[in-house]
N, C-alpha and C positions, 0 to 999 in steps of 0.2 A: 593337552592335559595328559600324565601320564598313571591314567589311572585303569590300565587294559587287564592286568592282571586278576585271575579269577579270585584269587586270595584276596587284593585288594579290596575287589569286588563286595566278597561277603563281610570284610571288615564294614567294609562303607555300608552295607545293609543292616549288619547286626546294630550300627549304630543307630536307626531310627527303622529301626523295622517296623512297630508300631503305629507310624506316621506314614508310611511310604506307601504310593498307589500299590496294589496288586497284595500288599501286604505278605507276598509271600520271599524267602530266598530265591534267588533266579536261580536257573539252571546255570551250570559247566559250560555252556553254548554262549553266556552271555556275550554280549560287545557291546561296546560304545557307540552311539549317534553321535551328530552333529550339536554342537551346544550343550555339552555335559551330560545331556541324558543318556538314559541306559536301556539297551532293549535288551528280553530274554524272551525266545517266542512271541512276541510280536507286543508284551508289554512296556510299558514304560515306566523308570522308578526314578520318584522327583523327592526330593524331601520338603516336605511339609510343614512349615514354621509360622506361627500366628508372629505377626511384626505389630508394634504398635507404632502409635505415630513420632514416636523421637526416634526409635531404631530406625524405620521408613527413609527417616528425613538423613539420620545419620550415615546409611548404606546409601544412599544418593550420592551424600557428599565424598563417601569412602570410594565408591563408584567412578565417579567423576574424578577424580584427583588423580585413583590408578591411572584412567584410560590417557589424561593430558600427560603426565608424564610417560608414559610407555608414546603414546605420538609424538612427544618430543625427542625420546631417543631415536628414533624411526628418520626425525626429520635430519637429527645431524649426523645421521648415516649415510641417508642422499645427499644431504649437503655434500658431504665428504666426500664419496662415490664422483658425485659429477664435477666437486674439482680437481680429482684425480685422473677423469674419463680425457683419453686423447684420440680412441678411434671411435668410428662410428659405434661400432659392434657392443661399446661400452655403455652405450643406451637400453641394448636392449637386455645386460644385467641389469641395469638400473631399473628396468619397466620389470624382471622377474622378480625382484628384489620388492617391489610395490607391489607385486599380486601374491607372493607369499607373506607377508605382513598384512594385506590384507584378510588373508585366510586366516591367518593366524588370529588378528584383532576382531576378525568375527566370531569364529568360533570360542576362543577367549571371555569374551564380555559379554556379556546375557543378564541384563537386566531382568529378571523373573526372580520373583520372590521364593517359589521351590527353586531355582540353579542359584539363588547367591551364596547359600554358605559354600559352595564347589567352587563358583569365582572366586569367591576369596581366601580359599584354602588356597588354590592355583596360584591366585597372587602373593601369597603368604611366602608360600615355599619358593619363588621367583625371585624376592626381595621388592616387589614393587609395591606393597605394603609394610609395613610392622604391625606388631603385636600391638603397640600404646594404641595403635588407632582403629583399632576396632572397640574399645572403650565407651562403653554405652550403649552397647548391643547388651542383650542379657547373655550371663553367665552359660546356659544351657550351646546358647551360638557360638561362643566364641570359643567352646570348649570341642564343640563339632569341629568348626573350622582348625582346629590345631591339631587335631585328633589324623583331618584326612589329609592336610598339608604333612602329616608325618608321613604316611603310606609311601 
């Protein structure tokens, strides 16, 4: 996620500042954790979003669909890789190649109801979402999610 910048930073707080643990702006110090979240001083800022049970169900499906397609591109990568592969040594991009993807699709995907409007901003601005399908989230989400997919 390329969301390091301090400016970003305050954009993405000013938008739910109200909602957000710590409730305060972070300091100039801040950085990024692992899985979307944000430390400034050892706190951490999640956004806060009551879901009900259609969004739930719908951010599951929305979830799910990212994650099969982005492992399917993954998969005809390898594919492709190792029918191109003719020295040994070609395995062992192959095998780097699976441990950056995996870094990537871990840190990426975080099913938590405070990190999904960041998931899916990430995946917005990716292309492995659109816009129609987030459709039946409410209006206040999908307006976040478009908001930090801009940054």
């Amino acid at each position: 996620m390329a969301f390091g910048s301090v400016s970003s930073l305050a954009l993405f707080t000013s938008l739910n500042q109200s909602t957000m643990v710590g409730g305060e702006q972070p300091a100039k110090s801040a950085k990024r954790l692992n899985r979307g979240r944000w430390a400034c001083d050892s706190e951490v800022y999640v956004i806060e979003e009551k879901w009900n049970d259609s969004e739930k169900k719908l951010a599951h499906q929305i979830f799910d669909i990212a994650l099969k397609r982005e492992l399917s591109l993954r998969l005809q990568v390898i594919k492709e890789k190792a029918k191109e592969a003719t020295q040994f040594e070609d395995l062992w991009d192959i095998e780097e190649y699976l441990q950056k993807s995996r870094k990537e699709i871990d840190n990426k995907y975080d099913f938590r109801y405070s990190q999904l409007l960041l998931v899916f901003a990430v995946l917005l601005r990716e292309g492995k979402i659109g816009i129609e399908e987030l459709n039946g989230l409410g209006q206040s989400k999908i307006d976040k999610i478009r908001t930090i997919a801009n940054i």
